[in-house]
BAFI-3210 file (N, C-alpha, C; in Angstrom, 3 decimals, decimal comma, padded with zeros to 6 digits):
// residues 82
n [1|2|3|4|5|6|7|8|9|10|11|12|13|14|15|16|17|18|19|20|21|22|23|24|25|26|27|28|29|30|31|32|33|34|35|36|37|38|39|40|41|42|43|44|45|46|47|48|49|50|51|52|53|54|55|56|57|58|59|60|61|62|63|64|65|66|67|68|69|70|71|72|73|74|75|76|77|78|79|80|81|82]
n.u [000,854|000,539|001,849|-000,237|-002,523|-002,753|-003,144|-005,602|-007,088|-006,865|-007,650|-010,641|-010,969|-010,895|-013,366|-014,825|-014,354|-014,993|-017,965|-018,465|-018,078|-015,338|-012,731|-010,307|-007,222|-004,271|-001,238|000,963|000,154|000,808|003,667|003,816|003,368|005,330|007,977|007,917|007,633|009,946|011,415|011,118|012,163|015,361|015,521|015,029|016,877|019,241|018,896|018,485|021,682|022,663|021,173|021,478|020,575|020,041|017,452|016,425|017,162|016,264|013,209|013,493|014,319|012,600|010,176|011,267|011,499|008,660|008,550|009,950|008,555|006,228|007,045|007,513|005,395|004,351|005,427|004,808|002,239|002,403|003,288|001,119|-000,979|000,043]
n.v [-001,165|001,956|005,351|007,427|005,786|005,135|007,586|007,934|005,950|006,987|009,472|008,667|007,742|009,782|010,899|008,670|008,754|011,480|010,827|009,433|006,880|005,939|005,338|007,247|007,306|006,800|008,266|006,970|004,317|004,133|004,118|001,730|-000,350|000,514|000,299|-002,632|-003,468|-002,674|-003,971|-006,598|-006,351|-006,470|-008,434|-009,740|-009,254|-010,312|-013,106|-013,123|-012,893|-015,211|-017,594|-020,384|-020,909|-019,775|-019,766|-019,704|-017,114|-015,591|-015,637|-014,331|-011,863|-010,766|-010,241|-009,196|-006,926|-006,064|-005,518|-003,290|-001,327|-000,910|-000,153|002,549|003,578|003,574|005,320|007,487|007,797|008,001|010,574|012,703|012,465|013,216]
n.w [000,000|-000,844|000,473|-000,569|-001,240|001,186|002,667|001,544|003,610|005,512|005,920|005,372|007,834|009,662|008,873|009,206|012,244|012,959|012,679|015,120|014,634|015,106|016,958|018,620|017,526|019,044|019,652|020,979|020,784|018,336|018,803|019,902|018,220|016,502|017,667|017,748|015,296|014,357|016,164|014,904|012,610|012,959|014,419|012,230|010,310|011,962|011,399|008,740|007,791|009,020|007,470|005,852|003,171|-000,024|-000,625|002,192|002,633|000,596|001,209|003,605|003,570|001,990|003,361|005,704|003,811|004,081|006,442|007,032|005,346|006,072|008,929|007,670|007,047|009,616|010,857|009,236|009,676|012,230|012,133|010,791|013,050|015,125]
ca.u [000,000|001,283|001,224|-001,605|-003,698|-003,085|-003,820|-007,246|-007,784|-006,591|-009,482|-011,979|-010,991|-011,308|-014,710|-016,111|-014,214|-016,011|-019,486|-018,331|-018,338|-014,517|-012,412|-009,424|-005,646|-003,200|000,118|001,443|-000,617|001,273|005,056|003,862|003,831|006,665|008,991|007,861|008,212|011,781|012,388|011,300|013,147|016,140|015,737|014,926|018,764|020,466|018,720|019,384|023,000|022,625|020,721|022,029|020,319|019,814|015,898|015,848|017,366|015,525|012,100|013,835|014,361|011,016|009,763|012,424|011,206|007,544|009,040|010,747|007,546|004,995|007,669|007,498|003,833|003,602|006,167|004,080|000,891|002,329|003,610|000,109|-001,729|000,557]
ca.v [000,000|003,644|006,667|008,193|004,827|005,074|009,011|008,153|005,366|008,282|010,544|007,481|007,084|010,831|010,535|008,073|009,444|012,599|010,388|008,820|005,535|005,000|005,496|007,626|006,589|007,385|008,200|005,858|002,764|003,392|004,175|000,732|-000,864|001,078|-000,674|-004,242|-003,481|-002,451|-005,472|-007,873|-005,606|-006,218|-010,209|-010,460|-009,142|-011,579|-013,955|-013,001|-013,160|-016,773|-017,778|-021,107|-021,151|-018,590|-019,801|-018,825|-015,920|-014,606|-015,145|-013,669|-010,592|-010,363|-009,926|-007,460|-005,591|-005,780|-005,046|-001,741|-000,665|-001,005|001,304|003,539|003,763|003,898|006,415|008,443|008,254|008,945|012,641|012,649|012,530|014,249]
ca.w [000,000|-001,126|000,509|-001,651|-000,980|003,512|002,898|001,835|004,227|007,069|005,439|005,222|009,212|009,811|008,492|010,234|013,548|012,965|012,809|015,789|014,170|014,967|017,948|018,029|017,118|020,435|019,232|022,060|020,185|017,376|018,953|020,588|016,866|015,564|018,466|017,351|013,744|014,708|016,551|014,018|011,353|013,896|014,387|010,186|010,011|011,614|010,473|007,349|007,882|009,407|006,774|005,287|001,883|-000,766|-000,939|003,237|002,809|-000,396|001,825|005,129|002,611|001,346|004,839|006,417|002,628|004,201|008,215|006,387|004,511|007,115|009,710|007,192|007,003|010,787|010,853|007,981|010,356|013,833|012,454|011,314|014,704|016,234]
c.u [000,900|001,139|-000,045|-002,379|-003,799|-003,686|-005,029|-007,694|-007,809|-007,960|-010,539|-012,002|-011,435|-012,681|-015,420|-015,791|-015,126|-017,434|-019,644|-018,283|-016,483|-013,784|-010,840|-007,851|-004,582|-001,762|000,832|001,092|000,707|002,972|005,042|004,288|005,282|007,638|008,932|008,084|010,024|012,614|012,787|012,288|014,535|016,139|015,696|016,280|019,301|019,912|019,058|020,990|023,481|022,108|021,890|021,898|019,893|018,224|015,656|015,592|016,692|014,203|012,224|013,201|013,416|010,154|010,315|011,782|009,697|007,265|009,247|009,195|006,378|005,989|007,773|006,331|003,638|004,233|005,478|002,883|001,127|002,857|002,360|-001,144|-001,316|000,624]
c.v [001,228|003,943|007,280|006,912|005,192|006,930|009,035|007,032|006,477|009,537|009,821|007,524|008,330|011,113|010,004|008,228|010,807|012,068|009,806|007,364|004,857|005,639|006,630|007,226|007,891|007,697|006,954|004,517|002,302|003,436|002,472|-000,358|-000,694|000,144|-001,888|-004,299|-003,379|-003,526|-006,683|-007,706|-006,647|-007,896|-010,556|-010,667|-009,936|-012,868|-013,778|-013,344|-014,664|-017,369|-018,785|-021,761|-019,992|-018,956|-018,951|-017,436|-014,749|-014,365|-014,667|-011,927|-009,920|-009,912|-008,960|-006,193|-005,218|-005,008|-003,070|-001,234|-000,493|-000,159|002,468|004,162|004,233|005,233|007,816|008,698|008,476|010,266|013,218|013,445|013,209|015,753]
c.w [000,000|-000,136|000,210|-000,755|001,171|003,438|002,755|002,548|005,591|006,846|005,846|007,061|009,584|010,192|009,211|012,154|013,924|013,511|014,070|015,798|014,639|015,921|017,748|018,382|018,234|019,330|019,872|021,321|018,963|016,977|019,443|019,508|016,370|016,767|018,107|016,027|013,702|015,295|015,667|012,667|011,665|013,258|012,881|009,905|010,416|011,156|008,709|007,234|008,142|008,168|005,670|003,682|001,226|-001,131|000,955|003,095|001,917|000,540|003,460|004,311|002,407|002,265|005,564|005,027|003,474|005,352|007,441|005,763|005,634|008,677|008,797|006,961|008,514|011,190|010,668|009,549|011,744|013,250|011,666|012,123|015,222|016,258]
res [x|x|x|x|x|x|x|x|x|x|x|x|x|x|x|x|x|x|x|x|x|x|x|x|x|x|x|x|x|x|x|x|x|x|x|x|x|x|x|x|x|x|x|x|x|x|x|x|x|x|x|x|x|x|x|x|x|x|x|x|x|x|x|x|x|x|x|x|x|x|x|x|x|x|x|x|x|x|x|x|x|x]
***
């Protein structure tokens, strides 16, 4: 998921926060995420490095690519909120 695409789910949430239909997003909730995304980032790496076959390590990779994209998203939406 882009940018552009989470900017209009952050509108869409807006929206129905306004209607009261949806609760609202702590900063804290989502420094609570961003630390576990960072960890698993963290543990992907050495595994990666351990990593005894070039099939592990391609789908370690592919995962640390998804760890990295999704802190960058949470990143994007805690400055945001804040």
């Amino acid at each position: 998921m882009g940018l552009k695409k989470l900017a209009e789910k952050i509108a869409d949430y807006n929206e129905r926060f306004e209607q009261g239909k949806a609760s609202k997003i702590k900063p804290e909730h989502v420094e609570k995420v961003l630390a576990k995304l960072r960890k698993k980032s963290a543990e992907l790496q050495v595994d990666i490095a351990s990593a005894t076959t070039s099939e592990k390590k391609a789908r370690l990779e592919k995962k640390l690519g998804v760890a990295t994209a999704q802190i960058e998203r949470a990143e994007w939406l805690l400055k945001e909120i804040t």
